[in-house]
N, CA, C and O of each residue as an XYZ file, in Angstrom:
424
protein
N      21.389      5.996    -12.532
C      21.038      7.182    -11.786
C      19.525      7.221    -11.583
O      18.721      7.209    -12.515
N      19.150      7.277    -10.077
C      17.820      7.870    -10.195
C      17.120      8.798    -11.258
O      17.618      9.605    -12.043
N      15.873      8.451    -11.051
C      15.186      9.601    -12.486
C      15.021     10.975    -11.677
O      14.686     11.934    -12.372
N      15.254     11.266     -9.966
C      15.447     12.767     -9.745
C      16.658     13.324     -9.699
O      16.802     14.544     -9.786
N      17.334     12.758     -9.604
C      18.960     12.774     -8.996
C      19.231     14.289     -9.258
O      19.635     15.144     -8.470
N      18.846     14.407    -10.794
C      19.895     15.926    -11.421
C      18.220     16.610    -11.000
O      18.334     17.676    -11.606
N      17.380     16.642    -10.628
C      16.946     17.657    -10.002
C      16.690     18.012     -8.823
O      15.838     18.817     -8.446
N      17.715     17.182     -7.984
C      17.422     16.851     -6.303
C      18.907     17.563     -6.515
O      18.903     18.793     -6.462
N      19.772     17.113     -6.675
C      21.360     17.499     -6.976
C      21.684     18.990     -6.651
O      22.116     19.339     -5.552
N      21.434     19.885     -7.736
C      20.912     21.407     -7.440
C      20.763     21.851     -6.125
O      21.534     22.656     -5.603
N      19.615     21.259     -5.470
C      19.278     22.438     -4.125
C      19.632     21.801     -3.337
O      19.759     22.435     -2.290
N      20.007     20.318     -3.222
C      21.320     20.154     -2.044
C      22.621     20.594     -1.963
O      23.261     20.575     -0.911
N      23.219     21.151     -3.440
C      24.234     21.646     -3.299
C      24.156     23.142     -2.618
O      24.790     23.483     -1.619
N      23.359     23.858     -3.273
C      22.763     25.299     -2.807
C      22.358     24.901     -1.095
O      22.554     25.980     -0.537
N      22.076     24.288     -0.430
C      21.690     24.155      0.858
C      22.856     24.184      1.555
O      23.156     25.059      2.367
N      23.619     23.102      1.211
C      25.264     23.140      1.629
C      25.643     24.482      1.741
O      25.684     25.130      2.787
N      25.962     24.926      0.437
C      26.480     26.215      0.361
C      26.052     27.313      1.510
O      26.890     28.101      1.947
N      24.819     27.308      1.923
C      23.726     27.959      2.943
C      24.487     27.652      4.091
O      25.352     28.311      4.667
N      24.087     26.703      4.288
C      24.208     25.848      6.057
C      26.199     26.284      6.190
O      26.663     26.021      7.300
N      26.962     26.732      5.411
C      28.648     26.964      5.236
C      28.651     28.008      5.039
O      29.830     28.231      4.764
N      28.148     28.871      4.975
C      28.922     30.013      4.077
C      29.974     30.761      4.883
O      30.823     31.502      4.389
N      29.858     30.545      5.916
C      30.816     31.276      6.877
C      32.207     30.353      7.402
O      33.201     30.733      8.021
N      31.887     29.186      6.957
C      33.165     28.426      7.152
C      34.087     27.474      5.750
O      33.724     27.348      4.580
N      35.126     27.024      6.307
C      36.433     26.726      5.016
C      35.514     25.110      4.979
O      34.975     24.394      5.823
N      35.731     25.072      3.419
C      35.029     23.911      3.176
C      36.046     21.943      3.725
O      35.793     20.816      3.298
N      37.102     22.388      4.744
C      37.557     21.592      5.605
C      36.992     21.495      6.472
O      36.753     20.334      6.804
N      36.430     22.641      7.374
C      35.524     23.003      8.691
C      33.832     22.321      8.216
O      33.322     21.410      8.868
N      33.356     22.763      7.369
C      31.806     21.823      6.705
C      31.921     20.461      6.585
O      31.014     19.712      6.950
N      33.149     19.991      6.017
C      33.608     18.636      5.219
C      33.548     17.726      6.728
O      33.058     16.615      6.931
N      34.202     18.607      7.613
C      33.853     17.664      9.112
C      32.958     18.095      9.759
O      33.323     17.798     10.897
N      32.003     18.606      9.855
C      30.962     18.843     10.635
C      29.788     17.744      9.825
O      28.964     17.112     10.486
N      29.846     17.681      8.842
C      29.163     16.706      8.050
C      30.041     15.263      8.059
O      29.517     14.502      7.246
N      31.201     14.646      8.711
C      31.821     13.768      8.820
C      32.210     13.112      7.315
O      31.865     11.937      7.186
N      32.726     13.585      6.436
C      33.145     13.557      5.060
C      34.578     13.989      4.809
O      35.297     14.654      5.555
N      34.849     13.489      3.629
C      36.704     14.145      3.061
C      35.957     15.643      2.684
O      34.759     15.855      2.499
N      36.774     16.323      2.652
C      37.137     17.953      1.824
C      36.829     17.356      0.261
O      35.855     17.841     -0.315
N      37.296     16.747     -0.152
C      36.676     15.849     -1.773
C      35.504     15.940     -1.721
O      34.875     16.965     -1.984
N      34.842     14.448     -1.230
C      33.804     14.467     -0.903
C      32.534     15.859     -1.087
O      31.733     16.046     -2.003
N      32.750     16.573      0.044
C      32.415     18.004     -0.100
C      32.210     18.815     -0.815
O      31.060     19.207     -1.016
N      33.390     19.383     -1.498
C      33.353     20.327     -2.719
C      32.804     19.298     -3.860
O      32.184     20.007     -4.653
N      32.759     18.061     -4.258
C      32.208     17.011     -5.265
C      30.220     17.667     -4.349
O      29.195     18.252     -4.700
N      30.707     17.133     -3.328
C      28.746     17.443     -3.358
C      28.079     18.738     -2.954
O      26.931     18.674     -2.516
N      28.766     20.060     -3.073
C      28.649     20.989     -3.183
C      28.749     21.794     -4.711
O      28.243     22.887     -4.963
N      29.337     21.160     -5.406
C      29.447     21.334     -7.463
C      28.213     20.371     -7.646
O      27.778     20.004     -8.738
N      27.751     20.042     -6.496
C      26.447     19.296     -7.630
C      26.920     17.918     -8.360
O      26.125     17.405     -9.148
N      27.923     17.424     -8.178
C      28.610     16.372     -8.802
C      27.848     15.308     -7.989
O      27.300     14.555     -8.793
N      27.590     14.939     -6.708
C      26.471     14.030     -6.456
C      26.016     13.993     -5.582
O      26.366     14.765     -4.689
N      25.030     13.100     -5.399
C      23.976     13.243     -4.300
C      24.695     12.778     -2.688
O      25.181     11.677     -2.430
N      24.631     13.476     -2.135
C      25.118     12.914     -0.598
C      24.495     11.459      0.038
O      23.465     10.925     -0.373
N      25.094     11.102      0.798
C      24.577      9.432      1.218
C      23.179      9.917      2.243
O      22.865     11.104      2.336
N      22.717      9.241      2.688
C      21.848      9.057      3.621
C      22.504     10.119      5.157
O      22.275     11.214      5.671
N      23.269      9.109      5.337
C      23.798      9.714      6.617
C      24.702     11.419      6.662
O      24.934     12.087      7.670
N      25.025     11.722      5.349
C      25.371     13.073      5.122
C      24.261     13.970      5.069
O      24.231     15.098      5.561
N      23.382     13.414      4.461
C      22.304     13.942      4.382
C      21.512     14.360      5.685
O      21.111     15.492      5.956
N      21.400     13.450      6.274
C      21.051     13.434      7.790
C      21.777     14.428      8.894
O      21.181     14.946      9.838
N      23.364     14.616      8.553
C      23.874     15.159      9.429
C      23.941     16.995      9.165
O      24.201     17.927      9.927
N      23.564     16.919      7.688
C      23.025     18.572      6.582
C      22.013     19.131      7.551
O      21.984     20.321      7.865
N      21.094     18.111      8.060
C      19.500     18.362      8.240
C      20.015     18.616      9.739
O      19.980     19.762     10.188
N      20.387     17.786     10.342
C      20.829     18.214     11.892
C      21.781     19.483     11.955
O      22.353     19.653     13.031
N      21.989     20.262     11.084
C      23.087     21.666     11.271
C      21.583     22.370     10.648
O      22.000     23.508     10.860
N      20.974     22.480     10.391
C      20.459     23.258      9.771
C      19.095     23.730     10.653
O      18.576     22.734     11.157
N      18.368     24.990     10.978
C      17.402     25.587     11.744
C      16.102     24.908     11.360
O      16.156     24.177     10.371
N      14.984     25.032     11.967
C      14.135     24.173     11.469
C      13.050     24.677     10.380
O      12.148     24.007      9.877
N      13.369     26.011     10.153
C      12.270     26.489      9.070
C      13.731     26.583      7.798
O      13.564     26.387      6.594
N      14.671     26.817      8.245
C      15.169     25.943      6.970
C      15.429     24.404      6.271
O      16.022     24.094      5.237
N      14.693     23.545      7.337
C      14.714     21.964      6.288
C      13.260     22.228      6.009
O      12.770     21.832      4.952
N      12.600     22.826      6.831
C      11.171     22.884      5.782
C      11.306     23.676      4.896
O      10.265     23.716      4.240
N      12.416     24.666      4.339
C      12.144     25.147      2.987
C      12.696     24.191      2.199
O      12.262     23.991      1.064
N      13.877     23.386      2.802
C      14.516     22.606      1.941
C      13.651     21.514      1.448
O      13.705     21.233      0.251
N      12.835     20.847      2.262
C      12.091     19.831      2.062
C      10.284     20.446      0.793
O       9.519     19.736      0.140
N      10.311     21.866      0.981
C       9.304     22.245      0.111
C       9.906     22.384     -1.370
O       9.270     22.155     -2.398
N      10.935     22.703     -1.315
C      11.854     23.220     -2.489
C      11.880     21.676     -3.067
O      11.188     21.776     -4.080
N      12.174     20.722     -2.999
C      12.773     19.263     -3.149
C      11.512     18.480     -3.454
O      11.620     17.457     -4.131
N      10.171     18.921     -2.955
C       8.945     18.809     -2.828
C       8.253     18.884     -4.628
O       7.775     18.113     -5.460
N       8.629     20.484     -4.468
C       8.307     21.444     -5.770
C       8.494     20.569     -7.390
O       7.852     20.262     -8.394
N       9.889     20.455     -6.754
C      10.924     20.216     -7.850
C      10.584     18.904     -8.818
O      10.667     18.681    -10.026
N      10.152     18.149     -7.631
C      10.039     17.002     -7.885
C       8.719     16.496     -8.598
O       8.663     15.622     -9.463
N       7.637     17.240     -8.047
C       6.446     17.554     -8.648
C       6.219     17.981     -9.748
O       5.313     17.433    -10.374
N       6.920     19.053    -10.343
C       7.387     19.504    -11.541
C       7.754     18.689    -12.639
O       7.225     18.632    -13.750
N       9.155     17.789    -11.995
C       9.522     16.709    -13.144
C       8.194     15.762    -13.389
O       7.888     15.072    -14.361
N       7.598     15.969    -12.272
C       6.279     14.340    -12.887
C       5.194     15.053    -13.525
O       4.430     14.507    -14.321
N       5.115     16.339    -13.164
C       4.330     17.079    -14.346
C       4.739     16.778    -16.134
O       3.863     16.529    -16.962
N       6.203     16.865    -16.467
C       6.730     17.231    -17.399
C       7.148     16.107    -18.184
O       7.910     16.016    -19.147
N       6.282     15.049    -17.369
C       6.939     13.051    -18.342
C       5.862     12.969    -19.186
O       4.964     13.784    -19.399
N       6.078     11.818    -19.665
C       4.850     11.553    -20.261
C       4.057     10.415    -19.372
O       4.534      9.531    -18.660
N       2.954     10.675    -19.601
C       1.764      9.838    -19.006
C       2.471      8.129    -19.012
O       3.125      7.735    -19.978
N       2.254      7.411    -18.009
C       2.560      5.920    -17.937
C       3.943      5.398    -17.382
O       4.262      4.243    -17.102
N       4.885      6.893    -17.277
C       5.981      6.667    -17.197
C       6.472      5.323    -15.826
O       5.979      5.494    -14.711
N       7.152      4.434    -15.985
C       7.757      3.688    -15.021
C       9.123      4.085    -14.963
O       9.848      4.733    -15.718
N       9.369      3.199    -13.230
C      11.014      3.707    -13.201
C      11.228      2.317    -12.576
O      10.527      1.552    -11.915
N      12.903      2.300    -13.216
C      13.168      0.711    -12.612
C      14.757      1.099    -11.757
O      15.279      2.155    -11.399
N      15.070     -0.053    -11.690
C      16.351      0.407    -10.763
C      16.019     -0.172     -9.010
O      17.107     -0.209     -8.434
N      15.452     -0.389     -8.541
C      14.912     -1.125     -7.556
C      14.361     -2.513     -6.765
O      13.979     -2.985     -5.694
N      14.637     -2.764     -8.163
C      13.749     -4.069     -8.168
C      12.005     -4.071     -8.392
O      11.215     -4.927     -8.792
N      11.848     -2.508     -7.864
C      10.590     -2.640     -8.702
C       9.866     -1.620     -9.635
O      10.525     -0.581     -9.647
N       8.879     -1.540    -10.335
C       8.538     -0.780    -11.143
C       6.881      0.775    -10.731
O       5.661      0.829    -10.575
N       7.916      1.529    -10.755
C       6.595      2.816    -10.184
C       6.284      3.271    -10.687
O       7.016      4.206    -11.013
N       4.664      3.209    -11.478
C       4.455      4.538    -12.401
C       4.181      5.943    -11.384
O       3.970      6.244    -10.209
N       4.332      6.478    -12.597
C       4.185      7.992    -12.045
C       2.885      8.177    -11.069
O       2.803      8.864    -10.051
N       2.172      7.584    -11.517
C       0.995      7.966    -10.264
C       1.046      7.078     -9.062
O       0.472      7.436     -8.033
N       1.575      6.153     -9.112
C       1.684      5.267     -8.024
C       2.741      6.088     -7.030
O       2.700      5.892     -5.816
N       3.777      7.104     -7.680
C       4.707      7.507     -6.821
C       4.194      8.982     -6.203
O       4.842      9.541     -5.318
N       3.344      9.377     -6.589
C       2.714     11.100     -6.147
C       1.402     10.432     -5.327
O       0.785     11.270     -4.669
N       0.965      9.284     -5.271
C       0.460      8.908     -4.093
C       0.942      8.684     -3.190
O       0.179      8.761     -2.227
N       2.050      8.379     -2.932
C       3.138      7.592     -1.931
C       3.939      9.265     -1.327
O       4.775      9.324     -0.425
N       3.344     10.583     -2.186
C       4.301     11.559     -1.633
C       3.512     12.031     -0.438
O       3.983     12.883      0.316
């Protein structure tokens, strides 16, 4: 698992929930081109949506709401690299990022 995953996880599910609230989570599940599974799994926060779900979240959604989404996700994320310890690397990629190498790259 990515080292943001469970704090990226959270406010994509809460965004979902946003961008739906007025429709049956069959009606969301295809507007986002996904199973009803699928869906309610990435609406419980159970996991991160693919790329292209992700993409199709951002295309339903108004445009001062992906900029809150994208500040919120921003925040969050900033936070966790506040809260490591100094030197931290992450692997899983093939390559290795310390923490400061990756808040330059934000």
């Amino acid at each position: 698992m990515h080292p943001y995953t469970k704090h990226i996880q959270p406010i994509i599910s809460k965004a979902l929930k946003a961008s739906s609230k007025k429709l049956t989570q069959a009606c969301a599940a295809e507007r986002l081109r996904i199973s009803e599974r699928a869906y309610r799994n990435l609406e419980k926060g159970k996991y991160c949506p693919s790329t292209a779900t992700f993409a199709m979240l951002l295309i339903q959604m108004k445009d001062m709401e992906v900029l809150q989404l994208v500040d919120e996700l921003r925040s969050q994320i900033m936070t966790a690299e506040e809260q490591e310890a100094p030197g931290t690397t992450y692997e899983g990629t093939g390559r290795h990022y310390k923490k400061r190498e990756l808040r330059e790259r934000m």
